[in-house]
C-alpha positions in Angstrom: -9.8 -2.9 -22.1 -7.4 -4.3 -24.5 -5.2 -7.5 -22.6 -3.2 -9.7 -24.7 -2.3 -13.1 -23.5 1.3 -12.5 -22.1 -0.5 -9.7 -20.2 -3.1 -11.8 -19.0 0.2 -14.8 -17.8 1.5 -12.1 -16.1 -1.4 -10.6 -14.3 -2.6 -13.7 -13.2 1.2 -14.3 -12.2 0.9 -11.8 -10.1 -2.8 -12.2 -8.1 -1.5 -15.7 -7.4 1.2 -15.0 -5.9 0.0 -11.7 -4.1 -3.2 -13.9 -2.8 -0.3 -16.8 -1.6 1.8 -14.2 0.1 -0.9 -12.7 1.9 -1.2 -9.3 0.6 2.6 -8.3 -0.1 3.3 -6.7 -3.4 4.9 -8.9 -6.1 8.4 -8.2 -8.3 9.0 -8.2 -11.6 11.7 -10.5 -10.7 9.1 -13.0 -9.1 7.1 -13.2 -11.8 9.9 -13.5 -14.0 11.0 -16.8 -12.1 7.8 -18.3 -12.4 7.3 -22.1 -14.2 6.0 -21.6 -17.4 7.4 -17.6 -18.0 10.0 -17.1 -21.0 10.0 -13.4 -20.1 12.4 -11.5 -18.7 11.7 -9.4 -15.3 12.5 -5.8 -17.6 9.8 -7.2 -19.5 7.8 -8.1 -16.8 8.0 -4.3 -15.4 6.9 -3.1 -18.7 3.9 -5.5 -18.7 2.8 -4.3 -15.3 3.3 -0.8 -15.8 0.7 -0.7 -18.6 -1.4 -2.9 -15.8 -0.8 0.4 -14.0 -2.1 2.4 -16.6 -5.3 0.0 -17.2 -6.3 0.7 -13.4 -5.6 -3.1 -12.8 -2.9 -2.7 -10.7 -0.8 -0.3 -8.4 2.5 0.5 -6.6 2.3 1.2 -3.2 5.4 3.0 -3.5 8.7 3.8 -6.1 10.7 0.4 -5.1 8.0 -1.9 -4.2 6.6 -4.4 -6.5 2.5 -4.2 -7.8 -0.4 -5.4 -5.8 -3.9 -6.0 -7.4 -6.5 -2.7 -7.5 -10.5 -3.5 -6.9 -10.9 -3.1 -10.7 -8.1 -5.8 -10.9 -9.5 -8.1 -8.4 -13.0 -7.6 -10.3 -11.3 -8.2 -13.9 -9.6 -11.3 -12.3 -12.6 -12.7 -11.1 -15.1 -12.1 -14.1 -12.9 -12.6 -16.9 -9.8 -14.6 -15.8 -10.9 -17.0 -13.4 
């Protein structure tokens, strides 16, 4: 599995803040508002959409934002944290 480094802000953008809101899925836009990210939320979707592809993550449906897969949890843990 190939992850470059703004993948890997943004995924780990996106555990933290689906682990802080308790399970709800996270937007681009979110993500996009975080400290430290120079991205914009277009890019953001892009970025999690080829999360999507990677198994790492999933929509639970067409307007909602991404929440973490088992493999994504497991990547997170093992390689991220």
């Amino acid at each position: 599995m190939k992850i470059t480094a703004r993948d890997q802000q943004i995924f780990t953008a996106v555990m933290s803040l689906y682990c802080d809101s308790e399970g709800s899925p996270v937007a681009s836009s979110k993500i996009a508002k975080q400290k430290g990210m120079v991205v914009c939320s277009a890019t953001v979707r892009n970025v999690m959409a080829r999360l999507e592809r990677e198994g790492l993550l999933y929509s639970p449906h067409t307007s909602a934002g991404r929440v973490p897969t088992e493999a994504g949890f497991r990547y997170w843990f093992e390689e991220l944290k």
